[in-house]
N, C-alpha and C positions, 0 to 999 in steps of 0.2 A: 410403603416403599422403603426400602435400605438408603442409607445413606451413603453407599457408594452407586446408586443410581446413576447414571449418567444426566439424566436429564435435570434429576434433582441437582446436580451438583453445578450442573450448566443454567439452573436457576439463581442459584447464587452465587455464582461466579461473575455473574453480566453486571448486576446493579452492585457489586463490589469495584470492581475495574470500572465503572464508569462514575463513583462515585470518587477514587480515586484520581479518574484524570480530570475530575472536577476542580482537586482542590487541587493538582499539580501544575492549573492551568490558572488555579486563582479564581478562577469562576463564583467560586462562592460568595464574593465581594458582591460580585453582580447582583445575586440572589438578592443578598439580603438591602441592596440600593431599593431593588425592584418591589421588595415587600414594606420599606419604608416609603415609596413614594404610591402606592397602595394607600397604606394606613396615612399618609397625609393626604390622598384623594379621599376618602372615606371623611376624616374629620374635616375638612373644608368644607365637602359635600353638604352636611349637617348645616351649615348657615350659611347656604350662598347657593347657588344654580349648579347644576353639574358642567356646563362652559366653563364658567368663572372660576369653579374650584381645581378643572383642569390645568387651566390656564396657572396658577398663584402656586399650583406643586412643581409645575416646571418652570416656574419665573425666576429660578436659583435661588430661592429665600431654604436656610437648608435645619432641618432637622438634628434634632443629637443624632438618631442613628444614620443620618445625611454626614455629620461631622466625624461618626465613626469608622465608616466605611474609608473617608477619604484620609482618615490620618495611620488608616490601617495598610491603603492602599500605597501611600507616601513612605510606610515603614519596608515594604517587601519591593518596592524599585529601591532603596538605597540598600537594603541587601541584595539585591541582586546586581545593581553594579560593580565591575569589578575595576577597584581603583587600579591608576596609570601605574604606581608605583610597584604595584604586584604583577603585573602587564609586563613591565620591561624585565625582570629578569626571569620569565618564563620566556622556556625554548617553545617559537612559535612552530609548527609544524603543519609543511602542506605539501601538496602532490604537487609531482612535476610531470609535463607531459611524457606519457608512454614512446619510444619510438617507436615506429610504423612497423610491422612484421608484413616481409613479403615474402610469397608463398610462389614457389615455381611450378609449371608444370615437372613432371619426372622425363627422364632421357626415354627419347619410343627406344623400342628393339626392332633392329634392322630384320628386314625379311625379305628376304630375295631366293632365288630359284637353289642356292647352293648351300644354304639356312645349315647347318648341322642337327638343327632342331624337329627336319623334317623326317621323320620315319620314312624311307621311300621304300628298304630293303622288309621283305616279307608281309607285303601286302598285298589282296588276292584284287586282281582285276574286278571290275564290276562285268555282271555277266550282260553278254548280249543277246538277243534283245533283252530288255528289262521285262521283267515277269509281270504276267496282268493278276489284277486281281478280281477275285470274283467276285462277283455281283451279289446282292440278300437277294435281289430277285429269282436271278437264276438257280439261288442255293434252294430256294423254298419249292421251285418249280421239279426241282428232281429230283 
């Protein structure tokens, strides 16, 4: 397959974009909490009951990579707070309500017996009696 396949390209485009809002989102923090408290459920496991060693990885006693996560997590909330000082002389900006648009009906057009609008001059009577029309039966019949 080429690699302007669509599909090929719509295969690596997904696990790209979502790997992205992984780390856009900080997630990755999570990850590597989850795969430290793994690897201290595993080494506990090794000299104690798998209860007890549940219990002593979540009992807050914390890991270097327990102390890494959290001081990494510490570093990206104070960047991402944005001091008061830089706050006030940014022009804040936000909507103000829309007003209301109303919507009228339009003026009718009058119409009465003496209308200008009405063709009255050169128009043919309708005939009398009104014409019948014939039948498929009687057409097939004769």
């Amino acid at each position: 397959m080429s690699p302007t396949c669509p599909r090929v390209r719509q295969r690596i485009h997904v696990p790209i974009v979502l790997f992205l809002c992984l780390i856009a989102t900080g997630s990755q923090w999570d990850l590597v909490q989850t795969f430290a408290w793994g690897r201290m459920m595993v080494m506990n496991s090794h000299s104690m009951p798998l209860s007890k060693a549940v219990a002593q990885t979540f009992s807050g006693e914390m890991c270097p990579i327990c102390h890494l996560v959290a001081n990494a997590e510490k570093q990206e909330k104070s960047r991402s707070e944005i001091p008061e000082a830089k706050l006030a002389g940014k022009v804040l900006l936000y909507f103000q309500k829309a007003p209301a648009v109303v919507v009228t009906a339009p003026d009718g057009v009058a119409w009465f017996p003496g209308n200008p609008l009405v063709a009255t001059e050169g128009r043919v009577a309708p005939p009398v009696p009104p014409p019948r029309g014939v039948s498929c039966l009687s057409a097939s019949v004769a």
